[in-house]
PQR file of N, CA, C, O and H, with PARSE charges and radii, in Angstrom:
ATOM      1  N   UNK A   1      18.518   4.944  18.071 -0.4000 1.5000
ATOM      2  CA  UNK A   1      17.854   5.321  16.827 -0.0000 2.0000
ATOM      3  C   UNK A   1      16.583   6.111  17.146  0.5500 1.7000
ATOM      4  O   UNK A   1      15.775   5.775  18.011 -0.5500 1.4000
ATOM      5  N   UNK A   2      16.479   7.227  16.343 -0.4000 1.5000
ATOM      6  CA  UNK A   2      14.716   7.831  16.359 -0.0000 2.0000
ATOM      7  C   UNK A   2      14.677   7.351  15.818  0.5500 1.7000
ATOM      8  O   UNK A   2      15.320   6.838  14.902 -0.5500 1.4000
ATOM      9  H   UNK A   2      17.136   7.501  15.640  0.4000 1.0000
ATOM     10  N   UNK A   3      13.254   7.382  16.554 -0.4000 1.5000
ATOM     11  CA  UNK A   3      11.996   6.769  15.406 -0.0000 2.0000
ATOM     12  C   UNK A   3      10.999   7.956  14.483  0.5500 1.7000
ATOM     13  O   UNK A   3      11.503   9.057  14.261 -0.5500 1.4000
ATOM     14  H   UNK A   3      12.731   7.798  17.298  0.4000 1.0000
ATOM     15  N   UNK A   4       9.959   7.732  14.111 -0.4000 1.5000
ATOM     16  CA  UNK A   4       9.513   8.549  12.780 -0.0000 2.0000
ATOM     17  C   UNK A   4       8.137   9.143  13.906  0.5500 1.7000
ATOM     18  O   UNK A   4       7.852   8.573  14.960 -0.5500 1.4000
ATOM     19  H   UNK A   4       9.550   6.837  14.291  0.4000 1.0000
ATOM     20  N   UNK A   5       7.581  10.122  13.486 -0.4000 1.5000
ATOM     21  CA  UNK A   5       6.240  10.689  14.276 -0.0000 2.0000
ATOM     22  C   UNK A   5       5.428   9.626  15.006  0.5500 1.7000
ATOM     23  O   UNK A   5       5.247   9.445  16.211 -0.5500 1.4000
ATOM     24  H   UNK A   5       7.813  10.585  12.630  0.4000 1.0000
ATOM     25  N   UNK A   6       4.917   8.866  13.748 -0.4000 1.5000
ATOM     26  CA  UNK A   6       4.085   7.586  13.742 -0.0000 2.0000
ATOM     27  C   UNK A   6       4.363   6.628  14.351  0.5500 1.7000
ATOM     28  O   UNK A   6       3.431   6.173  15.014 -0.5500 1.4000
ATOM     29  H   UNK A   6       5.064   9.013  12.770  0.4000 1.0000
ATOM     30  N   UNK A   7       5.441   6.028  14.417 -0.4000 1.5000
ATOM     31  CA  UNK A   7       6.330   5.171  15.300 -0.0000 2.0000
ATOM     32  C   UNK A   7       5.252   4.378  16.422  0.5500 1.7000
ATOM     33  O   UNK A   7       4.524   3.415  16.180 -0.5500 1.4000
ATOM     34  H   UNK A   7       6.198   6.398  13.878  0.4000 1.0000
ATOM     35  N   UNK A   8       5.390   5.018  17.534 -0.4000 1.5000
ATOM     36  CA  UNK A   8       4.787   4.778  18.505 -0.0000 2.0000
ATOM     37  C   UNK A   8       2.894   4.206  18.661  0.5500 1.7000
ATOM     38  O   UNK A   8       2.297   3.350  19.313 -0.5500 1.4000
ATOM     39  H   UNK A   8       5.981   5.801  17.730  0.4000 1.0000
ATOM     40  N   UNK A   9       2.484   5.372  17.544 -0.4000 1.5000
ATOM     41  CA  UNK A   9       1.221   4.818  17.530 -0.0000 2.0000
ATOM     42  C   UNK A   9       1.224   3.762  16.624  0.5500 1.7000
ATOM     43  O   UNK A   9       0.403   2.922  16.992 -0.5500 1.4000
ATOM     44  H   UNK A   9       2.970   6.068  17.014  0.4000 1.0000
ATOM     45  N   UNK A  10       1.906   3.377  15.394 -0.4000 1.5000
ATOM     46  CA  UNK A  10       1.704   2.720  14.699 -0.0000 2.0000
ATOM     47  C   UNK A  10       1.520   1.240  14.998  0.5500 1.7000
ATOM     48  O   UNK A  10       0.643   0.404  14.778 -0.5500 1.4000
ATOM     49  H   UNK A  10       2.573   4.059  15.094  0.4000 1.0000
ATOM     50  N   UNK A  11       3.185   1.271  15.827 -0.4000 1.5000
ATOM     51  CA  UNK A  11       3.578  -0.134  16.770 -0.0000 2.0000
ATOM     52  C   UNK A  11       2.117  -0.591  18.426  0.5500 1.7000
ATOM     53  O   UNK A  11       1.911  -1.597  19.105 -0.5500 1.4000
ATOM     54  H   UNK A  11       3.898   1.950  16.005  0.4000 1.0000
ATOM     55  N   UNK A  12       1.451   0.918  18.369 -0.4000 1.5000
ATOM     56  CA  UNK A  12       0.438   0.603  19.592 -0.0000 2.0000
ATOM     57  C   UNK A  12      -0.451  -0.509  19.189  0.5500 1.7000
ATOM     58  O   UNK A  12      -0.730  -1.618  19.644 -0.5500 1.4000
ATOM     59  H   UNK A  12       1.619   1.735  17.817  0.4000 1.0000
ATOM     60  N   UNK A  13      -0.904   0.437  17.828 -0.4000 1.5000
ATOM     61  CA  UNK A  13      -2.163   0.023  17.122 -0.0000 2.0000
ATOM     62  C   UNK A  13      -1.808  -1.625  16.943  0.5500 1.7000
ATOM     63  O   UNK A  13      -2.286  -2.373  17.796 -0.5500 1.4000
ATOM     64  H   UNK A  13      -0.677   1.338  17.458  0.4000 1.0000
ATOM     65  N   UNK A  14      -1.099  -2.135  16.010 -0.4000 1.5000
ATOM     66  CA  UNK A  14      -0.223  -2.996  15.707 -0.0000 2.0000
ATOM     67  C   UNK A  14      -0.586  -4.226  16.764  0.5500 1.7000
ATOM     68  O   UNK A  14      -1.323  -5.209  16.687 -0.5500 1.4000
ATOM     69  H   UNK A  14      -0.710  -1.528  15.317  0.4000 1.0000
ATOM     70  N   UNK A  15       0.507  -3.558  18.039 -0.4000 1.5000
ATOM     71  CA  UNK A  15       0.179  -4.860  19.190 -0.0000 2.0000
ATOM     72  C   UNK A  15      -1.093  -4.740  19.798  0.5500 1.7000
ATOM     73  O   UNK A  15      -1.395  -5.689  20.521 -0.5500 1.4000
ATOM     74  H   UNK A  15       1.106  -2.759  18.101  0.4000 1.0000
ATOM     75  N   UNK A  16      -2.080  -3.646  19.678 -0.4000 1.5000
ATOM     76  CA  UNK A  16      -3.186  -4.178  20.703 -0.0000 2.0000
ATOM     77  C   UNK A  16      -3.888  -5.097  19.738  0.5500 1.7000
ATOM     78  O   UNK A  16      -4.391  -6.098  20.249 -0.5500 1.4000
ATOM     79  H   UNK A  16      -1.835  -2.875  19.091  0.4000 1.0000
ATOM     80  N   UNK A  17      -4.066  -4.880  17.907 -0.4000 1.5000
ATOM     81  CA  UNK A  17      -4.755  -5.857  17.814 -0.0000 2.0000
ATOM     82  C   UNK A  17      -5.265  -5.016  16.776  0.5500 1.7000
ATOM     83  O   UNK A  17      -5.879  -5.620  15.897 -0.5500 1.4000
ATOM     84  H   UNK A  17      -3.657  -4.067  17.492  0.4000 1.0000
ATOM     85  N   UNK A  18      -5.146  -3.530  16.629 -0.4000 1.5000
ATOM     86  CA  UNK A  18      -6.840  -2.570  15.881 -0.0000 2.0000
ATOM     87  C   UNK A  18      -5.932  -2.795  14.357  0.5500 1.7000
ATOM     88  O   UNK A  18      -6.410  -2.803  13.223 -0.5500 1.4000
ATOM     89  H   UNK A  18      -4.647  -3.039  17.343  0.4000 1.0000
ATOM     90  N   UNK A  19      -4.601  -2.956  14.726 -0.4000 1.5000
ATOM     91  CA  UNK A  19      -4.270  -2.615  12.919 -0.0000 2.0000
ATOM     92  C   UNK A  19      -3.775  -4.252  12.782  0.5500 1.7000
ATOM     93  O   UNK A  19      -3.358  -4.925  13.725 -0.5500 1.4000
ATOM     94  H   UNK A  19      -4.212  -2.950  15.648  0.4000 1.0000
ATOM     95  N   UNK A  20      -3.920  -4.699  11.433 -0.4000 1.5000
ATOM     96  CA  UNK A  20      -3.480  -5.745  11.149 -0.0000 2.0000
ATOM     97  C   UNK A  20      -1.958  -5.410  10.552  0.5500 1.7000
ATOM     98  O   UNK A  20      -1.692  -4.211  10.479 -0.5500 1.4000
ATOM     99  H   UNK A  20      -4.259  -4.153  10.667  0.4000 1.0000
ATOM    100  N   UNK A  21      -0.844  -6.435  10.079 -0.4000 1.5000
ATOM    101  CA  UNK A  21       0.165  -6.511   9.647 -0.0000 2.0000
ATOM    102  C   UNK A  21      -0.027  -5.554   7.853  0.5500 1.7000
ATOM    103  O   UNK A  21       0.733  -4.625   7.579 -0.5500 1.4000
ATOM    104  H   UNK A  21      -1.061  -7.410  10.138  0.4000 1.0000
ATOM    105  N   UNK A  22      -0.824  -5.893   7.146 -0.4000 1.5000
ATOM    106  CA  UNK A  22      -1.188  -4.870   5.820 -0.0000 2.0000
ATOM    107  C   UNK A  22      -1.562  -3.171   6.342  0.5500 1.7000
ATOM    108  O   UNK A  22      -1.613  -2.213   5.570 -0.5500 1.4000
ATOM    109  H   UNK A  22      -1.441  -6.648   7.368  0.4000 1.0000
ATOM    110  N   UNK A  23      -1.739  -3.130   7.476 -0.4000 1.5000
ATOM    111  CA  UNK A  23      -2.069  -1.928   7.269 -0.0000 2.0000
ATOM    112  C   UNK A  23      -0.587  -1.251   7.776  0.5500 1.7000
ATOM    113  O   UNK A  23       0.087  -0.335   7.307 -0.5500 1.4000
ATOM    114  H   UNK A  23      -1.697  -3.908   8.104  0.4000 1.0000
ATOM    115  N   UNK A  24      -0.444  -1.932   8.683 -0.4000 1.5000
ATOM    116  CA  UNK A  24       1.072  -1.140   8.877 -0.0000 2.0000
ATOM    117  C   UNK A  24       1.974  -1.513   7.498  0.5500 1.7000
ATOM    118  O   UNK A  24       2.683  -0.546   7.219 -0.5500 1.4000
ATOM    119  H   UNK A  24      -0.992  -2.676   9.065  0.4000 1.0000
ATOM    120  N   UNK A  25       2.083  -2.194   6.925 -0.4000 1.5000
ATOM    121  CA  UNK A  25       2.962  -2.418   5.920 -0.0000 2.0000
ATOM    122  C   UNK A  25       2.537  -0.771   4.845  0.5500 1.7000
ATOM    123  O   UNK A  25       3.420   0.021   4.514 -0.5500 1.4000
ATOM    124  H   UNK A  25       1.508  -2.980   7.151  0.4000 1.0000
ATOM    125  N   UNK A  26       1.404  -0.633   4.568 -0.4000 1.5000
ATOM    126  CA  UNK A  26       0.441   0.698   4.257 -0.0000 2.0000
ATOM    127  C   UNK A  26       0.754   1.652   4.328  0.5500 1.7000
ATOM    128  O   UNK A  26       0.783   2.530   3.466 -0.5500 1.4000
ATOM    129  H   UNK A  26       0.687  -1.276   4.837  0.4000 1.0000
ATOM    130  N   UNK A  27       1.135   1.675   5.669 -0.4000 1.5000
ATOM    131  CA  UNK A  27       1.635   3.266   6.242 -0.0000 2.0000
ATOM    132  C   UNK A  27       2.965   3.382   6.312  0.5500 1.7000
ATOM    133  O   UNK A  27       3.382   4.382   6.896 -0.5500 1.4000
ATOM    134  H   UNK A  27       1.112   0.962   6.370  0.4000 1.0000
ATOM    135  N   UNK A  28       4.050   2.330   5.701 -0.4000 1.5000
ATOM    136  CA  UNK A  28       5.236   2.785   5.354 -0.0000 2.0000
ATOM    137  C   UNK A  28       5.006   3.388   4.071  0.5500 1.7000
ATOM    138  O   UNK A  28       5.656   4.425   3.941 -0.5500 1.4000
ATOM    139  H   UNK A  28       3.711   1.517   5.227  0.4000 1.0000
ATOM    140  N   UNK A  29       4.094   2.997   2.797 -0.4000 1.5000
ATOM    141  CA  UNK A  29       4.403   4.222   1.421 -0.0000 2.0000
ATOM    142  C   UNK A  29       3.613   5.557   1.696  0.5500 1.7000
ATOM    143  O   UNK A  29       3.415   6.305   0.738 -0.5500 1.4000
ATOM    144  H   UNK A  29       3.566   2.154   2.902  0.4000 1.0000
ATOM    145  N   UNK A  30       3.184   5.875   2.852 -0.4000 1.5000
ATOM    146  CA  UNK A  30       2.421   7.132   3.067 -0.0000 2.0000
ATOM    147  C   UNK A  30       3.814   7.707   3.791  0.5500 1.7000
ATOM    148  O   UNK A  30       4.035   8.901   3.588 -0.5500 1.4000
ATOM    149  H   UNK A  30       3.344   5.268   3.629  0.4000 1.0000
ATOM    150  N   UNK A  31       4.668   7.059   4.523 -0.4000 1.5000
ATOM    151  CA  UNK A  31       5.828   7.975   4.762 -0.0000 2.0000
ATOM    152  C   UNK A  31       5.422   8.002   6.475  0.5500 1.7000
ATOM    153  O   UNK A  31       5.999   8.758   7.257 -0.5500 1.4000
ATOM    154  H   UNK A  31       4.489   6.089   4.688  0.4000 1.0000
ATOM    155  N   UNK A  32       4.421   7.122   6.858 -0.4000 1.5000
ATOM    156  CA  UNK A  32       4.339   7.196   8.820 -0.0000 2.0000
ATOM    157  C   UNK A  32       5.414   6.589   9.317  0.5500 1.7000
ATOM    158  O   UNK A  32       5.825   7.186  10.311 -0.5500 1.4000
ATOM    159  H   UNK A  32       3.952   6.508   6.223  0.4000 1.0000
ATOM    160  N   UNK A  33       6.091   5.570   9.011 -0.4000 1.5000
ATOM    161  CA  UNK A  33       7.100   4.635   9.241 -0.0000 2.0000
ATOM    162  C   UNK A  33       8.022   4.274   8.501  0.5500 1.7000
ATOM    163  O   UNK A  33       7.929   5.210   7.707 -0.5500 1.4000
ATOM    164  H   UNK A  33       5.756   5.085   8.203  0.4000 1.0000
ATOM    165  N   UNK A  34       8.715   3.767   8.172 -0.4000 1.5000
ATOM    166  CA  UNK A  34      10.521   3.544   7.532 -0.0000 2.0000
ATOM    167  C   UNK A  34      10.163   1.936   7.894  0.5500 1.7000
ATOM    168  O   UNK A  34       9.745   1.303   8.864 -0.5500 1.4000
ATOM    169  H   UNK A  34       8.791   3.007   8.817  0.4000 1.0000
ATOM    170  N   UNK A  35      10.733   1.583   6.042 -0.4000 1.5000
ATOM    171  CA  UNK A  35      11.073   0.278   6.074 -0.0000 2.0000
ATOM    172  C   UNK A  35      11.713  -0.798   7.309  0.5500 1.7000
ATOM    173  O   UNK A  35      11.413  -1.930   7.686 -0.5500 1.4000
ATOM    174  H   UNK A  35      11.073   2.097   5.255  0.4000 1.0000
ATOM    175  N   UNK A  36      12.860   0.317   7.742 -0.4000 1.5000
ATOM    176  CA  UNK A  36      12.983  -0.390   9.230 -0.0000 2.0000
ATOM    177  C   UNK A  36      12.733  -0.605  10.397  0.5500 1.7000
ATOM    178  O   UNK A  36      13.341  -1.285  11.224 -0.5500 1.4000
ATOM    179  H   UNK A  36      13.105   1.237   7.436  0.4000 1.0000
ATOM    180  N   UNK A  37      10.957   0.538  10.549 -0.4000 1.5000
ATOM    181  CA  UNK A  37      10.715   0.776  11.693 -0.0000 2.0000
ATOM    182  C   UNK A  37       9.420  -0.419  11.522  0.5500 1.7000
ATOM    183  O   UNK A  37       9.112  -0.842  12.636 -0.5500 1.4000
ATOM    184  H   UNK A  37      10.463   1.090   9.878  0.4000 1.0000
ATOM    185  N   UNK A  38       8.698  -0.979  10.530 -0.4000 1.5000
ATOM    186  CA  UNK A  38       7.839  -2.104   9.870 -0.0000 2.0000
ATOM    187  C   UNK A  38       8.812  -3.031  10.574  0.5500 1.7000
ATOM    188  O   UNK A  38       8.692  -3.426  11.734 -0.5500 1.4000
ATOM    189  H   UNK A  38       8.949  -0.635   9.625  0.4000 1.0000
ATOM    190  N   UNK A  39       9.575  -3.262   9.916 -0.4000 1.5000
ATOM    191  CA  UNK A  39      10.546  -4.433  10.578 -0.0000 2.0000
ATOM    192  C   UNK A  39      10.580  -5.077  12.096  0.5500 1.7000
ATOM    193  O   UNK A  39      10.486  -6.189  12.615 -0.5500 1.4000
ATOM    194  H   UNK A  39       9.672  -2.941   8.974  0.4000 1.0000
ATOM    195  N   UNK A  40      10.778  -3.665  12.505 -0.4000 1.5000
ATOM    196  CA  UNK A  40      10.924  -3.703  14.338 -0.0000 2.0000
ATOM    197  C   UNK A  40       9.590  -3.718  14.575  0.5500 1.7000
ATOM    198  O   UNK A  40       9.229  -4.684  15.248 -0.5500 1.4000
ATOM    199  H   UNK A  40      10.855  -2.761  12.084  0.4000 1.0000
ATOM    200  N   UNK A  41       8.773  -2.992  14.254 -0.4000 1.5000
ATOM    201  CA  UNK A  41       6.801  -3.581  14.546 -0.0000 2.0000
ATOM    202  C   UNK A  41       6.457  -5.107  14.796  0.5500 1.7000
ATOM    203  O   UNK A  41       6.132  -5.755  15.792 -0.5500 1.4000
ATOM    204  H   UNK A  41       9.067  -2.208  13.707  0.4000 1.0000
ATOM    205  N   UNK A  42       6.748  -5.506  12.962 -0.4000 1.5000
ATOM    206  CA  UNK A  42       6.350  -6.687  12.920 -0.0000 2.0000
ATOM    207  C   UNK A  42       7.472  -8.073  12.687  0.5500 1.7000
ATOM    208  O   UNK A  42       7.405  -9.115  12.036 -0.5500 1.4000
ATOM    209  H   UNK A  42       7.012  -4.979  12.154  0.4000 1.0000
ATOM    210  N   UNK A  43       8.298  -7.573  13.413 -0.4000 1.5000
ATOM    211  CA  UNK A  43       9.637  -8.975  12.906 -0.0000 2.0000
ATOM    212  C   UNK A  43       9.499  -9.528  11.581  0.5500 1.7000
ATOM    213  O   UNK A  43      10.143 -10.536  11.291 -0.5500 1.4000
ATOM    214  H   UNK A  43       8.352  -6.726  13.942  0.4000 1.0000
ATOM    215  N   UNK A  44       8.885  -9.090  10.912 -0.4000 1.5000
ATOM    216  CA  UNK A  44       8.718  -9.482   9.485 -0.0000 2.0000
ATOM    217  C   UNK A  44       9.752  -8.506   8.134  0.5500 1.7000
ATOM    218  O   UNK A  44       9.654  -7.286   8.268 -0.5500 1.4000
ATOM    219  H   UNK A  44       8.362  -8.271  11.147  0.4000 1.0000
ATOM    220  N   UNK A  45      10.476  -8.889   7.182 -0.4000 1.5000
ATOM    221  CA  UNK A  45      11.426  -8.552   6.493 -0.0000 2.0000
ATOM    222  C   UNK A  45      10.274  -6.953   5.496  0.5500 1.7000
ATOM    223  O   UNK A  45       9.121  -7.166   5.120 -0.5500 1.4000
ATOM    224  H   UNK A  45      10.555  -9.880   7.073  0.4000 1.0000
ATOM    225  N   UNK A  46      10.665  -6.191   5.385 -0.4000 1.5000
ATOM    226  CA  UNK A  46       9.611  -5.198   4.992 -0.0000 2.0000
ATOM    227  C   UNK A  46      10.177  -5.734   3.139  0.5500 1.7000
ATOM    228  O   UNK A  46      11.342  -5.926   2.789 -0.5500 1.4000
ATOM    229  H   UNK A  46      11.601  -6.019   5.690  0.4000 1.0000
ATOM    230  N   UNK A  47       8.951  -5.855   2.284 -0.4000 1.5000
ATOM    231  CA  UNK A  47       9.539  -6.282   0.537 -0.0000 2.0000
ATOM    232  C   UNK A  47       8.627  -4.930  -0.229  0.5500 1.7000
ATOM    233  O   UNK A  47       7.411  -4.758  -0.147 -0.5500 1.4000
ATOM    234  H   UNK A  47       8.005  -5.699   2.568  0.4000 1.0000
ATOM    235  N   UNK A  48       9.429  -4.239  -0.827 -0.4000 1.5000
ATOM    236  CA  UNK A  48       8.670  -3.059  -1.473 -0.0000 2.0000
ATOM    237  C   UNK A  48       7.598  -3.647  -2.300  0.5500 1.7000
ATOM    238  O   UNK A  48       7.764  -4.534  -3.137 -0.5500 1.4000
ATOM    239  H   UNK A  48      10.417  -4.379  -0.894  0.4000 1.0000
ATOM    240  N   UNK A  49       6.438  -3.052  -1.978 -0.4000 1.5000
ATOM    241  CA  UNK A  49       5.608  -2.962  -3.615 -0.0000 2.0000
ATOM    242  C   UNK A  49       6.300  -3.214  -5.059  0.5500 1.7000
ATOM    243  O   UNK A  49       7.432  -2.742  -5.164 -0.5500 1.4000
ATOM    244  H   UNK A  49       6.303  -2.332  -1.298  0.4000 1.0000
ATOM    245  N   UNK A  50       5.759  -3.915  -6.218 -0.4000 1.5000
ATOM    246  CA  UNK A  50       6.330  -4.091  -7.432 -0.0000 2.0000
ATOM    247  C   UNK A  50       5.425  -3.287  -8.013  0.5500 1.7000
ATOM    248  O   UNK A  50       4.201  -3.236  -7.886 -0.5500 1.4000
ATOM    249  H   UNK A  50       4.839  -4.299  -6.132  0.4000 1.0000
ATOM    250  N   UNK A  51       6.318  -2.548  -8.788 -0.4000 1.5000
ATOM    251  CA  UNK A  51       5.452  -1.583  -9.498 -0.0000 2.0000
ATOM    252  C   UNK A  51       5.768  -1.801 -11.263  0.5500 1.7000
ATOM    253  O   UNK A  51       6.868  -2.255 -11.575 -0.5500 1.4000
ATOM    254  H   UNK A  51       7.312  -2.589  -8.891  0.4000 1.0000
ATOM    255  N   UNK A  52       5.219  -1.615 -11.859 -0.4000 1.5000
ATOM    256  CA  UNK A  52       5.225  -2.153 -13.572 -0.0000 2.0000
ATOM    257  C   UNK A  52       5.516  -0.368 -14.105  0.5500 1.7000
ATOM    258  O   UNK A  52       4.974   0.679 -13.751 -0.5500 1.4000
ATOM    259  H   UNK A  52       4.325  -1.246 -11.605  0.4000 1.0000
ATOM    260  N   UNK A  53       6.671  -0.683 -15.139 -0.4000 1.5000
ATOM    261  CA  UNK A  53       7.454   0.038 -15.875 -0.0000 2.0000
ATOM    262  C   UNK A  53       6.480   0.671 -16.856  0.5500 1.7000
ATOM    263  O   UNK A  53       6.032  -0.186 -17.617 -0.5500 1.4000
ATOM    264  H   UNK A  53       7.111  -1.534 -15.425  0.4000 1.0000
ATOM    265  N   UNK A  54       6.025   1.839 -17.078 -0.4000 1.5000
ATOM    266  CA  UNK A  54       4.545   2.024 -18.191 -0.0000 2.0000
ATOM    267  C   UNK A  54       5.162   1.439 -19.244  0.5500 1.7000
ATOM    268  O   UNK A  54       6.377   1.412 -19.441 -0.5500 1.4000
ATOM    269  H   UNK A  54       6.389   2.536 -16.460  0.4000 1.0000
ATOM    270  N   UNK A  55       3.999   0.801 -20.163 -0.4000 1.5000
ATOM    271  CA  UNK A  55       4.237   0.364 -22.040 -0.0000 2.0000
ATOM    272  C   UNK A  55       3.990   1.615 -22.534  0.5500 1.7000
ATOM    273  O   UNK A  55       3.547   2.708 -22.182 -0.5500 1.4000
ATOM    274  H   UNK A  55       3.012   0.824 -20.003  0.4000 1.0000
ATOM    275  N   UNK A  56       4.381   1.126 -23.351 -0.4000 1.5000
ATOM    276  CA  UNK A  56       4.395   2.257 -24.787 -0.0000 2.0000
ATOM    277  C   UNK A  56       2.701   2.559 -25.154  0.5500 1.7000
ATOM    278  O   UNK A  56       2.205   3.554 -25.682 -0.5500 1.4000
ATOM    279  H   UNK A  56       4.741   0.238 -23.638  0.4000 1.0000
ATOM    280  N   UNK A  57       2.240   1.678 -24.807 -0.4000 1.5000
ATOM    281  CA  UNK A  57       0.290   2.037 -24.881 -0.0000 2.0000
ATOM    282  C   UNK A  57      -0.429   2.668 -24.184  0.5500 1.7000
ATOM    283  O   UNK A  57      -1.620   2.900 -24.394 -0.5500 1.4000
ATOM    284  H   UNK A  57       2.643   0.870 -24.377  0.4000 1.0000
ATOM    285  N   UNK A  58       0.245   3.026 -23.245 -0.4000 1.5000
ATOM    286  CA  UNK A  58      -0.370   3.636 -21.830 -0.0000 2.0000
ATOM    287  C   UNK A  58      -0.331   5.322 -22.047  0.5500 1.7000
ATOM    288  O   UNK A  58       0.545   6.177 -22.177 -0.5500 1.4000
ATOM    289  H   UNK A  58       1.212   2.838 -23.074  0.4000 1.0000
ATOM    290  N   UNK A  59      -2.310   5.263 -21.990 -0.4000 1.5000
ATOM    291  CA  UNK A  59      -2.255   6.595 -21.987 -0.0000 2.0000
ATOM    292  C   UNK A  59      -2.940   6.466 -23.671  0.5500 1.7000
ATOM    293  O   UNK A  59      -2.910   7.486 -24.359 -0.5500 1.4000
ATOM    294  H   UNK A  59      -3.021   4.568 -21.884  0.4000 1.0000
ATOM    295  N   UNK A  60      -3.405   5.468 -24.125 -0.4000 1.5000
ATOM    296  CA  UNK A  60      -3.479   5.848 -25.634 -0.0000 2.0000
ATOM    297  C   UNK A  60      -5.341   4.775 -25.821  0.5500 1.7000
ATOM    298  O   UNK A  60      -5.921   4.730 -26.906 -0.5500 1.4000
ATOM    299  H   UNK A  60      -3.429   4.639 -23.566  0.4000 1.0000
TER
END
């Protein structure tokens, strides 16, 4: 499998210690990493953000 640009540094940062588990989770919706490359980082199951459907009020 490739991996994504970020990959490598992401997983560096990751294990030495500088990034915590939220920040890599972070830089999968910026598009540095793939849900499955989070996975292989942090052995942890990657769960999308919940995002709320706009109301009918929004915007008013």
């Amino acid at each position: 499998m490739e991996h994504s640009k970020h990959f490598e540094k992401v997983k560096y940062y990751y294990e030495e210690g500088f990034w915590n588990i939220r920040m890599v989770y972070n830089v999968v919706a910026k598009g540095w990493i793939t849900p499955d490359e989070y996975e292989e980082i942090t052995g942890k199951k990657y769960k999308p953000p919940v995002t709320q459907e706009p109301s009918e009020n929004d915007g008013e």
